[in-house]
N, C-alpha and C positions, 0 to 999 in steps of 0.2 A: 403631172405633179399633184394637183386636185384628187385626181382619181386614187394617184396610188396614196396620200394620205388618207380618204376614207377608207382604202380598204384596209390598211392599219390599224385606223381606231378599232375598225369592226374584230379583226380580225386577234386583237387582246382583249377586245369584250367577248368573242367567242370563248379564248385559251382561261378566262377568269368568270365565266359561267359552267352552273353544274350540268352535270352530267347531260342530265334530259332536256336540255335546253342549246344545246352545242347544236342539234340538227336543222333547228330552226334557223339557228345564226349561221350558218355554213347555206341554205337553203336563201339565205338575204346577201350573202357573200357572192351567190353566184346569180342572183337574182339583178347585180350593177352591172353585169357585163350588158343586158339589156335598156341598159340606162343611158340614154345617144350623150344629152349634157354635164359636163365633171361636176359642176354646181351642185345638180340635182343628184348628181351620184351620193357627194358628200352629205347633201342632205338628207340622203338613203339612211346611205352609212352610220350618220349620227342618231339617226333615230333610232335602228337599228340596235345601235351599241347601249345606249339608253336604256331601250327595253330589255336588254341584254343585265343591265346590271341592276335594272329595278325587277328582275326578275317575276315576284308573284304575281306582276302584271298581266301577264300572258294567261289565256284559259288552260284551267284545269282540266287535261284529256282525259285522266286516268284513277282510280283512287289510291296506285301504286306512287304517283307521282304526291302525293299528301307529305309520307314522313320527311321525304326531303326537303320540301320548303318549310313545313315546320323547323326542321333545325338549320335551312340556310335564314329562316326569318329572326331565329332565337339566336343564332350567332351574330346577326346586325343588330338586336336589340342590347343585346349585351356589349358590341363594341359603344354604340352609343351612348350608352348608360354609363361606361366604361368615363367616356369626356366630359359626360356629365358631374361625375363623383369627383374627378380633375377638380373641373371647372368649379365646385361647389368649394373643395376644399381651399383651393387658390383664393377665392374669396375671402373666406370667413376665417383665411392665416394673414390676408392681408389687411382686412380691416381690423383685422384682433389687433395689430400690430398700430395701426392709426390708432385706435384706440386708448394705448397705453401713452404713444407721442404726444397725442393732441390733450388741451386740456379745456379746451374751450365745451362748453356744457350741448351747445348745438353741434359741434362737430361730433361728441363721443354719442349722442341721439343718432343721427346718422350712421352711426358707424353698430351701434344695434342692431338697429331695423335690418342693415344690410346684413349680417350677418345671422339674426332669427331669418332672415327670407330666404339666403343661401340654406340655411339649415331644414327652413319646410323642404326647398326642391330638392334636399339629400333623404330627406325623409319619404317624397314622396315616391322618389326612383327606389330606396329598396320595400318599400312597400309592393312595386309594380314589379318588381324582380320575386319577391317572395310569391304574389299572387299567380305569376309567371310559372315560377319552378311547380309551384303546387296543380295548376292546369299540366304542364308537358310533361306526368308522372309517365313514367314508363307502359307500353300497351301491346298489343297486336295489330296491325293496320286497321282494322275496322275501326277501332279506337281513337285512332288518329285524328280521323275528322272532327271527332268531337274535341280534339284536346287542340286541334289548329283554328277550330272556330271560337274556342273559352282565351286562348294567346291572344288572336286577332281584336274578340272583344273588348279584352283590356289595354288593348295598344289604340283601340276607336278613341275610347275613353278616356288615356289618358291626356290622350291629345284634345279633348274637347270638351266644353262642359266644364264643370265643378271643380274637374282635377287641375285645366288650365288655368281657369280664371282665378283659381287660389293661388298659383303659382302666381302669374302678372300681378295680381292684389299684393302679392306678399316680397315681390322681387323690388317691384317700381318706386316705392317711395322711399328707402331709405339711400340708396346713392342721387336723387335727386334731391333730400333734405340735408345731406352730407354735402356735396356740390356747393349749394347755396350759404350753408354755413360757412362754407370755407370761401366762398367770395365775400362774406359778410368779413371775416375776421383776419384775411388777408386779402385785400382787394387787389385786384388783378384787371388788366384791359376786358371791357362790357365784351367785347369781342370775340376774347378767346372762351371767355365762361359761357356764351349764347351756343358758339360751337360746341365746347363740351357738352352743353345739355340737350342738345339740337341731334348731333351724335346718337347720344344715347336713347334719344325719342324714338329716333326714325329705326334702330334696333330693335327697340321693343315693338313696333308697329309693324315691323316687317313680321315677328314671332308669330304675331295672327296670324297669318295666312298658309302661312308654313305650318301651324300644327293644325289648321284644320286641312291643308292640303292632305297633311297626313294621316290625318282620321277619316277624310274620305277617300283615300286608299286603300286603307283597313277596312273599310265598308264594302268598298266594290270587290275587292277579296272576296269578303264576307258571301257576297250575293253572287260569286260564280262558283262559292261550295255551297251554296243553298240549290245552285244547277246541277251539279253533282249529284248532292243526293238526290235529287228527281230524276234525272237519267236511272240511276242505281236502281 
């Protein structure tokens, strides 16, 4: 039962990876049959499928293989961009909206902030979309490389540095000044306002890690087409 779940997962991270990556995952598919314990099977399996769907992980063999992660990379940045613009606009209709309800002078401060900070990170995503489209201008493969290292650079960078830390500077303080006001001017159990705000910390503290995770993704990318073109 073990076994045959890992080779499930794997085996839908094969059928939802592209083309040039399917031989590999067929290659770890048959790679569990020499796997004595199901445990260790599964934990083949997962890593496996993992790598499967984080795809640009795997070394670049080829310089044929470039245009495709190019645009399987640009289709994952645009869905996520995609939740972002969501997520931005959800924001800044909901707090528009406290805005007009509340009339308390701290709460509608709050309800600014939050809504200028949702507005930087809409600001910021189509900036990175613009600077995006303008690097993966149409080319001929040799071209490629250059227009998947100009992507990758600005996907380092957005995730790190100048670009994040405006975002965190710009995102954090207005739902916790908003928060606060609203326990000021409807008081509520110490309790449940500690968890709201508590909640919301440990969110934002998790974001660290996670976008530089991602930026040094985009790096190590980086530096196995900087192998590339020294093979080349």
């Amino acid at each position: 039962m073990i076994r045959r779940l890992g080779s499930q997962i794997l085996r839908v991270a094969i059928r939802r990876a592209g083309p040039e990556l399917r031989g590999w995952g067929t290659a770890m598919l048959n790679e569990m049959d020499a796997i004595e314990n199901d445990w260790a099977a599964l934990k083949w399996a997962i890593g496996g499928a993992a790598s499967l769907f984080r795809g640009f992980e795997l070394p670049i063999s080829d310089v044929s293989e470039v245009p495709q992660r190019l645009e399987r990379v640009q289709n994952t940045i645009r869905r996520a961009h995609g939740v972002g613009y969501l997520a931005c606009f959800l924001v800044m209709a909901g707090f528009s909206h406290y805005l007009v309800i509340f009339s308390n002078i701290g709460e509608r401060v709050g309800c600014v902030l939050t809504i200028l900070g949702a507005g930087l990170v809409a600001v910021q995503l189509h900036s990175n979309n613009a600077r995006r489209r303008r690097a993966a201008s149409h080319g001929d493969c040799s071209a490629a490389i250059d227009r998947y290292r100009v992507v990758l650079e600005h996907m380092r960078d957005f995730h790190h540095g100048t670009w994040f830390w405006s975002r965190m500077t710009a995102i954090l303080p207005g739902p916790l000044w908003f928060a606060y006001a609203v326990h000021r001017t409807h008081p509520e159990p110490l309790g449940s306002f500690l968890v709201g705000i508590i909640g919301f910390l440990v969110f934002a503290i998790l974001a660290i890690p996670l976008n530089l995770n991602r930026s040094h993704k985009f790096q190590r990318e980086l530096d196995r087409l900087d192998d590339l073109r020294k093979r080349l």
